[in-house]
C-alpha positions as CSV (number, residue, x, y, z in Angstrom):
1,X,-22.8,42.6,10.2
2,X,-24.9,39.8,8.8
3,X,-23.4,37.2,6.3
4,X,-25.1,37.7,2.5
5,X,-26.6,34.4,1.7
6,X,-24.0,32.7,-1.0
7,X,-26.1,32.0,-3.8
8,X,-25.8,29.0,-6.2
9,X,-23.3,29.1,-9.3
10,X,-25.1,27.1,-12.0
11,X,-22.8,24.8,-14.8
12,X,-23.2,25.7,-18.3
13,X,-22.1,22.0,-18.8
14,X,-24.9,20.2,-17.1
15,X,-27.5,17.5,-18.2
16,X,-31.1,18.1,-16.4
17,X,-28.6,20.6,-14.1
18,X,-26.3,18.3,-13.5
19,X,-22.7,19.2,-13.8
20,X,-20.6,17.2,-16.2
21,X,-17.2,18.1,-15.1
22,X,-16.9,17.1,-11.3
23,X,-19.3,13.6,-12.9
24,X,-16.8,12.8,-15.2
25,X,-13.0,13.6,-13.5
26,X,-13.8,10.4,-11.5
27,X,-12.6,7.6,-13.9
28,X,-9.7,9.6,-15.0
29,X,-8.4,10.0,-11.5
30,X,-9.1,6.5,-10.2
31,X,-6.7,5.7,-14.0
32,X,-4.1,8.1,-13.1
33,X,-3.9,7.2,-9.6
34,X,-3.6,3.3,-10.2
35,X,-0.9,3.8,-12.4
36,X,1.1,4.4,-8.9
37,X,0.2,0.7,-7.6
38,X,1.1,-0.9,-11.0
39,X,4.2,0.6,-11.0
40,X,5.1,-1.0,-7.7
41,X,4.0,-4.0,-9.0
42,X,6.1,-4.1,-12.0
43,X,9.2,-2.6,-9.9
44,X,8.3,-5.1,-7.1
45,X,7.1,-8.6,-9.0
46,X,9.2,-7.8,-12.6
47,X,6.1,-8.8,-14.6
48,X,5.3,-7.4,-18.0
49,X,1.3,-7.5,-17.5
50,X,2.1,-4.7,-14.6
51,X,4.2,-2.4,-17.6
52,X,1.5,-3.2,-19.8
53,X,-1.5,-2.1,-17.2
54,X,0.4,0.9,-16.5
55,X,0.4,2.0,-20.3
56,X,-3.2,1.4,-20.8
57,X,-4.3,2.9,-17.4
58,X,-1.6,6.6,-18.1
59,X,-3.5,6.2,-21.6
60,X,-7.4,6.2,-20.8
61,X,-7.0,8.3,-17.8
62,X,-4.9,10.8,-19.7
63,X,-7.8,10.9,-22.8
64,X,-10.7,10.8,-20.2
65,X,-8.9,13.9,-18.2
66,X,-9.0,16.0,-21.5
67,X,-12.3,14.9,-22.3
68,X,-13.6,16.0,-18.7
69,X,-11.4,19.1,-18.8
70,X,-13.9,20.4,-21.9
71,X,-16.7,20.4,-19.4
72,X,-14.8,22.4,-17.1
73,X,-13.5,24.9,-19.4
74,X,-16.7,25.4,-20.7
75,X,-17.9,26.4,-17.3
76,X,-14.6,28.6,-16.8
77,X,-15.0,30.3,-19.7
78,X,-18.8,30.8,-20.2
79,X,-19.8,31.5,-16.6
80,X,-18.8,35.1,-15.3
81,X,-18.9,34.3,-11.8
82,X,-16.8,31.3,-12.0
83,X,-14.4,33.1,-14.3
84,X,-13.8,35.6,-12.0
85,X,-12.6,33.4,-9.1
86,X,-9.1,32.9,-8.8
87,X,-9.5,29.6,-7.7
88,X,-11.3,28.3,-10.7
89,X,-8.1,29.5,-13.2
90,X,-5.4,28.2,-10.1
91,X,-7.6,24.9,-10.7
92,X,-7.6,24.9,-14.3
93,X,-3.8,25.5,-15.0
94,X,-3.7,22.9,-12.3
95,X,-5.4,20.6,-13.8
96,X,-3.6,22.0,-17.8
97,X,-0.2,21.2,-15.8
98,X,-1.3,17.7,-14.5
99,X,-2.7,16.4,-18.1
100,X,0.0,17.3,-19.7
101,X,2.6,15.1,-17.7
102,X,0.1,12.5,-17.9
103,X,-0.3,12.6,-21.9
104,X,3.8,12.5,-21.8
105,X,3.9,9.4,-19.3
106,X,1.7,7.5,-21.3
107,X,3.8,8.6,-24.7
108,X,7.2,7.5,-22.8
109,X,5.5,4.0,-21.8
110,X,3.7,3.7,-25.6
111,X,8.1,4.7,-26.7
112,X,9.5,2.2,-23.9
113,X,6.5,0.3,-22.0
114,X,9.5,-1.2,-19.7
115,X,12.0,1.6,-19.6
116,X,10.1,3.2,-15.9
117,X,13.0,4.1,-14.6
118,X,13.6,7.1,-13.7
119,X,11.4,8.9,-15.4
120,X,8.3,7.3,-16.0
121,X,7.9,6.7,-12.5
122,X,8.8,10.4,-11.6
123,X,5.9,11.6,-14.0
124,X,3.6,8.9,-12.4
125,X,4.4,10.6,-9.0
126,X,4.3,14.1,-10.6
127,X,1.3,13.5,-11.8
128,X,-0.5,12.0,-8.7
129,X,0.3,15.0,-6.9
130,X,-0.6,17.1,-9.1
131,X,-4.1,15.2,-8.9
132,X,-4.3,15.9,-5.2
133,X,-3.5,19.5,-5.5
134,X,-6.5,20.1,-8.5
135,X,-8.8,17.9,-6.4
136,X,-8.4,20.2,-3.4
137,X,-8.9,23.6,-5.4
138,X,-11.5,21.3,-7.2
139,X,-13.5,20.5,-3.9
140,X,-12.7,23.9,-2.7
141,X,-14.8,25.5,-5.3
142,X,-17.7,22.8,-5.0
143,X,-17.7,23.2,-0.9
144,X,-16.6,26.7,-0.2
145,X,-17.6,28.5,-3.1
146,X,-21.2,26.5,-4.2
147,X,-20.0,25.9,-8.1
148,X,-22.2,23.4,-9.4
149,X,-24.0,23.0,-6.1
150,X,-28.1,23.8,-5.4
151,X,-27.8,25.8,-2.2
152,X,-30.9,27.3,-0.5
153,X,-31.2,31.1,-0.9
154,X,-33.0,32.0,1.9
């Protein structure tokens, strides 16, 4: 039995059908992930400037993750094929789960900007994993399952 040809699932959230969401998780993740290194680096060197990057790096990439996270819940929500897949919701709750433990690192750091240990450093580490997991469902549903993507129907 022949394959069906998968067909294209267009964004709702898209400028000249371009998706926003998988254009704009980029800076928050690069944000989120740094946070990581300048952790080391205050844990490592003791210097202030690395508390202080850490703060404003949890900060924008927390804000810039919900921002981005509008796009893609306007595609979850408004687009019946992507609403349907598993994947997309396992992906969004993901990606709900992940936010939220950054918005609280970068409230414990605003609260105690030198105070990382444990807990800061655990949500930091939390948090980047949780990063990896949504980016796999994330690419999962761009590669395997053609959200976003212009495919060729024929």
């Amino acid at each position: 039995m022949a394959e069906q040809p998968r067909r294209s699932i267009k964004s709702r959230a898209a400028i000249a059908g371009h998706p926003l969401h998988p254009t704009m998780v980029h800076f928050p993740i690069a944000c989120l992930m740094l946070v990581v290194g300048s952790d080391a680096l205050f844990l490592f060197i003791g210097d202030p400037f690395w508390a202080r990057t850490s703060l404003w790096l949890a900060g924008i990439g927390a804000l810039g993750g919900w921002v981005a996270s509008i796009a893609g819940l306007t595609d979850l929500v408004t687009v019946k094929r992507i609403r349907d897949m598993i994947l997309g919701w396992c992906h969004a709750i993901l990606a709900v789960m992940m936010l939220s433990l950054a918005s609280l690192n970068w409230l414990w750091r605003y609260l105690n900007p030198t105070d990382l240990l444990p807990w800061a450093v655990g949500l930091t580490l939390m948090t980047a994993g949780l990063i990896v997991l949504a980016g796999i469902l994330g690419g999962m549903l761009v590669y395997d399952e053609a959200v976003g993507v212009e495919i060729d129907d024929k």
